[in-house]
C-alpha positions in Angstrom: 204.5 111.5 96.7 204.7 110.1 100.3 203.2 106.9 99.6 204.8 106.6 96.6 208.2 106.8 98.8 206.6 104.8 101.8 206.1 101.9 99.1 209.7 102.2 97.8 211.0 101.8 101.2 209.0 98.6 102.2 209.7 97.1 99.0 213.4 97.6 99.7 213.3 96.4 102.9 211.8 93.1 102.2 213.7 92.4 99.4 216.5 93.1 101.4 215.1 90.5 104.6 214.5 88.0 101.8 218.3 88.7 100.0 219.7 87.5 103.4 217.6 84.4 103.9 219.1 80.6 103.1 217.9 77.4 103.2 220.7 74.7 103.9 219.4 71.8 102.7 220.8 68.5 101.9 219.4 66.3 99.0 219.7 62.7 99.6 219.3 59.2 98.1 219.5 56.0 100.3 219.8 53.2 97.9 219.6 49.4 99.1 222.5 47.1 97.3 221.7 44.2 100.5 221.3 41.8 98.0 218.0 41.3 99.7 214.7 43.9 101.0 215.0 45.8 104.0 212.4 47.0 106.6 212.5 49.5 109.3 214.8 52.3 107.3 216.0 54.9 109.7 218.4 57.5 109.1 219.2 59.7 112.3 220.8 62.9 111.8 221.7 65.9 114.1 218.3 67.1 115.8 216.1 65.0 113.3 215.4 61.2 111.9 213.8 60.0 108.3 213.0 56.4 107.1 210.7 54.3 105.7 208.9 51.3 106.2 210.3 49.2 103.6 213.0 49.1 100.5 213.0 46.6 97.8 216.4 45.3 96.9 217.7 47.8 94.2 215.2 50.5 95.3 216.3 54.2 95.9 214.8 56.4 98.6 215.3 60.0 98.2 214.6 62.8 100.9 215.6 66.2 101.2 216.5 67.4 104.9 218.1 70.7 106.7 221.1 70.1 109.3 220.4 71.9 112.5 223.0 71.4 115.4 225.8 69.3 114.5 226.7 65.1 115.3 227.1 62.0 113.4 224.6 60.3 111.0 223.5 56.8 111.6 221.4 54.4 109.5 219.8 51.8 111.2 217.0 48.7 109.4 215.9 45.2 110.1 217.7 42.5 106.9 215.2 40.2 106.0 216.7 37.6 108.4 215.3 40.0 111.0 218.5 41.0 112.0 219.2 44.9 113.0 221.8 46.5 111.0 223.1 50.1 113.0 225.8 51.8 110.7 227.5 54.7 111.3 228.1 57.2 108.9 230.1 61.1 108.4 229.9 63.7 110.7 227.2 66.6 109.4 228.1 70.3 110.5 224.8 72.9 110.6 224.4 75.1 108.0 226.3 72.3 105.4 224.0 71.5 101.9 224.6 69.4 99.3 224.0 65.7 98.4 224.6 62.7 100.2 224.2 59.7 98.5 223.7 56.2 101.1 224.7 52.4 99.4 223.4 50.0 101.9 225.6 46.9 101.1 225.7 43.4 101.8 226.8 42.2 105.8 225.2 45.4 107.3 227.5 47.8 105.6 227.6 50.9 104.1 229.4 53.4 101.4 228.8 57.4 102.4 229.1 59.9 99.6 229.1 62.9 100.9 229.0 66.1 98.6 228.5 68.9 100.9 229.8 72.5 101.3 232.4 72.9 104.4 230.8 73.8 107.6 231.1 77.7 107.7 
């Protein structure tokens, strides 16, 4: 009977530990609209950076990250001409999730949709 209770008790307790755990993650797609492929893809958020190497013209990138701290996102690549392109984008708050979708556009430009919870 007292392991029986014993048992009870630490299921109840990590179910409760795990009840109170969240992941804040934010689901996003960078797509390239240049016109033209892209090299060098960096996207620098608060406390972290993602890219890749390369994006074909009409090519989507998608990555899923976690906010931790809180500043501006910047996207940064090299056009085909070898030119670098440093964009600035919306401010991310820790603890935010959603999705963000990224339109790299023609003349080093950029559309931000963000669709992301307030900051709590």
């Amino acid at each position: 009977m007292k392991s029986s209770r014993v048992s009870l008790f630490a299921a109840l307790a990590i179910g409760t530990l795990m009840a109170g755990c969240h992941s804040y993650h934010v689901e996003t797609t960078v797509e390239n609209r240049t016109g033209e492929p892209i090299r060098l893809l960096e996207v620098d958020y608060p406390s972290a950076s993602f890219g890749k190497d390369a994006l074909a013209d009409g090519a989507t990138y998608p990555y899923r990250f976690q906010i931790n701290g809180s500043g501006h996102l910047k996207v940064q690549y090299v056009s085909a001409s070898g030119q670098t392109k440093t964009i600035d984008g919306p401010e991310l708050k820790e603890r935010q999730e959603g999705r963000l979708e990224i339109m790299l556009l023609p003349g080093g430009k950029a559309e931000f949709h963000p669709q992301l919870t307030p900051a709590p």
